[in-house]
C-alpha positions as CSV (number, residue, x, y, z in Angstrom):
1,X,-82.5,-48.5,214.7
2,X,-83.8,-46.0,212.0
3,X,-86.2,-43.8,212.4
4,X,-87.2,-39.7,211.7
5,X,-87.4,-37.4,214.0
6,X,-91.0,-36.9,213.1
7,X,-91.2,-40.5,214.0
8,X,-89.5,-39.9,217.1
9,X,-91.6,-36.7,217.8
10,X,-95.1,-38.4,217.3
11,X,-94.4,-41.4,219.5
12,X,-93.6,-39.3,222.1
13,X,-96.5,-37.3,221.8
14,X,-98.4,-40.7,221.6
15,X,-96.3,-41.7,224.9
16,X,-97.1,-38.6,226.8
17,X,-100.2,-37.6,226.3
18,X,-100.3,-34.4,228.7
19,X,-98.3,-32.9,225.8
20,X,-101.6,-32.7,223.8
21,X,-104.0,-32.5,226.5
22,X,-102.0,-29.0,227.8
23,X,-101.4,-27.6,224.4
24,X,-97.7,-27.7,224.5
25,X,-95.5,-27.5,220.8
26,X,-92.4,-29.9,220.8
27,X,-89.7,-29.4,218.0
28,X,-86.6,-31.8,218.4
29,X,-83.6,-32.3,216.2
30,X,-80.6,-34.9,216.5
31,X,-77.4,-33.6,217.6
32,X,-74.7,-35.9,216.2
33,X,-71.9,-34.4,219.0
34,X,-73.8,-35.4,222.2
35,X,-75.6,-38.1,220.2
36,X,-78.9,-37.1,221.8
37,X,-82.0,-35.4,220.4
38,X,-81.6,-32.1,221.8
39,X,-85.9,-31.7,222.4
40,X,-87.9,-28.5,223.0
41,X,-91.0,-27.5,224.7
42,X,-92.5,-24.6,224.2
43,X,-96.3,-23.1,225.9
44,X,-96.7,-19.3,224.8
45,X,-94.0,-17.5,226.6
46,X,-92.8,-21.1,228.6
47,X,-90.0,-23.0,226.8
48,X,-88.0,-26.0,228.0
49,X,-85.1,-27.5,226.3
50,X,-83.8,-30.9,227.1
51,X,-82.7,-33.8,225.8
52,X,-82.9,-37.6,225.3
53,X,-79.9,-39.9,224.7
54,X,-79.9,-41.9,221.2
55,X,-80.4,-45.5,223.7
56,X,-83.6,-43.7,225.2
57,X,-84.9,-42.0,221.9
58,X,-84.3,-46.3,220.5
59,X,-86.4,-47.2,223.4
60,X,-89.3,-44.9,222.8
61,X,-89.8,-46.1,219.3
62,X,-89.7,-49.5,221.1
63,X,-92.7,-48.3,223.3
64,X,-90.6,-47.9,226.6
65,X,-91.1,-45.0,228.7
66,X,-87.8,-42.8,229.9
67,X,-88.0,-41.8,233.2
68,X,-86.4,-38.8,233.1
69,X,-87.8,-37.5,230.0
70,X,-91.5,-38.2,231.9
71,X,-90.2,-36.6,234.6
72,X,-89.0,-33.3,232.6
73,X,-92.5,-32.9,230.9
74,X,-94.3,-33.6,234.3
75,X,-92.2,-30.4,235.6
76,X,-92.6,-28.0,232.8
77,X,-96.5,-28.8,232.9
78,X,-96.4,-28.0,236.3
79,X,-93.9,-25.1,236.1
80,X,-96.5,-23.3,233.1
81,X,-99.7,-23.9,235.2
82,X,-98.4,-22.0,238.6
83,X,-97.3,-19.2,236.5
């Protein structure tokens, strides 16, 4: 499947909308040695970097939902608002 990583980046801002809602920046770039898009997360002085395999990024643009990618925006939200 082909797609930009601006593509990428704006369907999963689309996907998770508490990324807006909270004001959090996401920059991501594809790392062809772990085959993954190696994603950040950043909220003034917060910052989270993860990642999402190519077979999970292909499912996002196919309007599936990764579990653990919901699950690591869910803790850095909550990780920036008890701070």
């Amino acid at each position: 499947m082909g797609y930009t990583n601006v593509a990428l980046k704006d369907k999963i801002m689309e996907m998770y909308p508490e990324i807006t809602k909270h004001g959090i920046a996401v920059s991501l770039d594809f790392d062809t040695t772990k085959n993954a898009y190696i994603v950040k997360f950043r909220k003034d002085k917060h910052e989270l970097t993860t990642h999402i395999e190519k077979k999970d990024a292909d499912d996002c643009m196919n309007g599936v939902k990764c579990v653990y990618f919901g699950v690591q925006i869910g803790q850095f939200i909550k990780n920036f608002e008890t701070t």
